[in-house]
Structures are given as structure tokens and as C-alpha cells.
C-alpha positions in Angstrom: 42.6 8.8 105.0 40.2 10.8 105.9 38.4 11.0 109.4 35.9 9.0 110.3 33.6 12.3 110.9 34.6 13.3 107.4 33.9 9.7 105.9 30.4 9.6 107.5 29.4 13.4 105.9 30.7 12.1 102.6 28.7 9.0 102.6 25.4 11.1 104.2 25.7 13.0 101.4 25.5 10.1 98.8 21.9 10.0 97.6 21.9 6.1 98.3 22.4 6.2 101.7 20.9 9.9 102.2 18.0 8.1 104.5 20.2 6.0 106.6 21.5 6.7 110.4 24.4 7.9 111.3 24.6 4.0 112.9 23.9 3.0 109.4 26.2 5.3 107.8 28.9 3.8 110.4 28.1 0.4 109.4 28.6 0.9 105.6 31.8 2.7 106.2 33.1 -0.2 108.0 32.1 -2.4 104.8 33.7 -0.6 102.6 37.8 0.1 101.8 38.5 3.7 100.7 41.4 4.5 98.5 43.0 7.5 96.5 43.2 6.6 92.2 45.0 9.1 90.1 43.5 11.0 87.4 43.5 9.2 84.1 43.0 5.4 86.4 40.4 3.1 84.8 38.1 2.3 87.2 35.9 0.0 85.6 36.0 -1.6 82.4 32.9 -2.2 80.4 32.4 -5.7 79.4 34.6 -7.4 82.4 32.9 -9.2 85.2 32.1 -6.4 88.2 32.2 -7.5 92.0 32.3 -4.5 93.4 30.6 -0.7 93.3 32.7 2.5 94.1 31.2 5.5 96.1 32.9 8.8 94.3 34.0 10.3 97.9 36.0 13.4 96.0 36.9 13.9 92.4 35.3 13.6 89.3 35.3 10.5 87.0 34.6 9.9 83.6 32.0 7.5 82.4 32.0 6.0 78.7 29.8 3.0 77.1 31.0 1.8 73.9 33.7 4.3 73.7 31.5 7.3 73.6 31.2 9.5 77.1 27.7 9.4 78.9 28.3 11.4 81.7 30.9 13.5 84.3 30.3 12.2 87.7 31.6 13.4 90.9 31.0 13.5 94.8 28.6 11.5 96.2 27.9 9.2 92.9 28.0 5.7 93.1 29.7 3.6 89.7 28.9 -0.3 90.0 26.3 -0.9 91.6 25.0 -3.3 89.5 27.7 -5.9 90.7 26.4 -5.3 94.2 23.1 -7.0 92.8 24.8 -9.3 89.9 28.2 -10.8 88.8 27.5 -9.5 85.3 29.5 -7.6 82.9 30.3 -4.0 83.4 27.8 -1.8 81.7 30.3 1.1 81.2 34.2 2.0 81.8 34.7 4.8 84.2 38.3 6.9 84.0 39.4 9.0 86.8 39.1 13.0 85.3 41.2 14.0 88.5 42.7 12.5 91.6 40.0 10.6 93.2 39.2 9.4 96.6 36.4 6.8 96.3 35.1 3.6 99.0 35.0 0.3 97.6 32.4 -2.0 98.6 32.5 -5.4 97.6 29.1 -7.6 96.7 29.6 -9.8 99.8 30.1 -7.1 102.3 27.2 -5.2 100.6 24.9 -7.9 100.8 26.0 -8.1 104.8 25.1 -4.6 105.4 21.4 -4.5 103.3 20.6 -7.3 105.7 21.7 -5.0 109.1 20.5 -2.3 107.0 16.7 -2.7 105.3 16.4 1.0 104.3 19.8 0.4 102.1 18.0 -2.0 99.9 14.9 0.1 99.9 16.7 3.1 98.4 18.8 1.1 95.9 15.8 -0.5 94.5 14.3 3.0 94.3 17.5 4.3 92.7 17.9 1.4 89.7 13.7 2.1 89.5 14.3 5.5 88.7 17.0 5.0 86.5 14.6 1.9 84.6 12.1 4.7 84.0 14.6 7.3 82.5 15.8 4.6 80.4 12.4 4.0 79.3 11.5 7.3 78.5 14.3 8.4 76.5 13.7 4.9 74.2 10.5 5.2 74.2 9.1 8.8 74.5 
């Protein structure tokens, strides 16, 4: 594991949380689990029933929707989210390129830090916004 000075810079450097404290920062570290997968680990599987979101602490993942890749992600990415908010299905599956350390944050201890940490929620809603409009705009023009 990484240090906990190491594990803060990581997660400062997540745009999500880019406007929280180092208090905050401390606070979400303590939500979350972090753990090492191996390249070629599935870490989400599109259509199964999330719970959780994963914070790409090193490495570089993979992300594919309906089969066909949509994007390379790597440090300071977040994959998931959307079952912090939601149990819904998983939008995408996301395969480890390379070894991977990542944090895990599960809904419920997400949910406990948004409410010790307002500017959290602020800056997802701002993030799944933005990502609303680019949808829109490549449908749509």
C-alpha cells in the first residue's frame, strides 16, 4: 500500500475531488479500500448491477460498451460512478490494460462522505453535467 501522503496526492489529483481539503481528501481515503488488479482483470461488467465506483490510482484501464472500446483511462479517472448515485446496470465493462492500483468506494460509504463533504456532491453533479452535455452534443450537433 501506498502511504497515506501518497494516497492523498493521488486522490488531489482526481478531478472529482480536485476542490476538496486535504481534511476532505483524508475523509474519502478513509471511505474507500484500495487494491492492486492485474492487467487483463475485469473490472466492471456492463449490464450487471454496480454498487460501487473505482478511483484509477495508477495504471491504465480499458473501457468498452457493447463490445466496442470507448476510451483508455488512466490515473486520476474515476469508472462507476454512476452506482454511487444508482443501483442500476453497468453502463460499460472496464479491463485492466496493466497492473492497476485503484480505491474502491462503495455507494454507502460514498453517500456518508457527500454528507461530511458538500463540495463532493457539488463537483459530481458538475462532472455527470458535463458529461450530459457532451453526450448531447455529439447526438445531437
Amino acid at each position: 500500500m501506498a502511504s497515506r501522503k501518497a494516497s492523498l496526492e493521488h486522490l488531489r489529483n482526481v478531478p472529482l475531488f480536485s476542490s476538496c481539503s486535504t481534511k476532505d481528501l483524508e475523509k474519502i481515503a478513509k471511505a474507500g479500500d484500495e487494491l492492486v488488479m492485474p492487467a487483463g482483470s475485469m473490472i466492471v461488467d456492463q449490464g450487471q448491477t454496480g454498487r460501487e465506483a473505482f478511483i484509477v490510482l495508477e495504471g491504465t484501464v480499458t473501457v468498452k460498451r457493447n463490445g466496442k472500446k470507448v476510451a483508455t483511462l488512466g490515473a486520476g479517472t474515476v469508472v462507476g460512478e454512476l452506482s454511487l448515485l444508482d443501483h442500476g446496470p453497468r453502463t460499460a465493462t472496464v479491463i485492466c490494460d496493466t497492473d492497476c492500483r485503484l480505491m474502491l468506494i462503495t455507494q454507502r460509504h460514498f453517500l456518508a462522505v457527500v454528507d461530511d463533504v458538500p463540495a463532493l456532491a457539488h463537483k459530481l453533479l458538475a462532472s455527470l453535467a458535463g458529461r450530459i452535455r457532451e453526450l448531447d452534443r455529439q447526438s445531437y450537433g
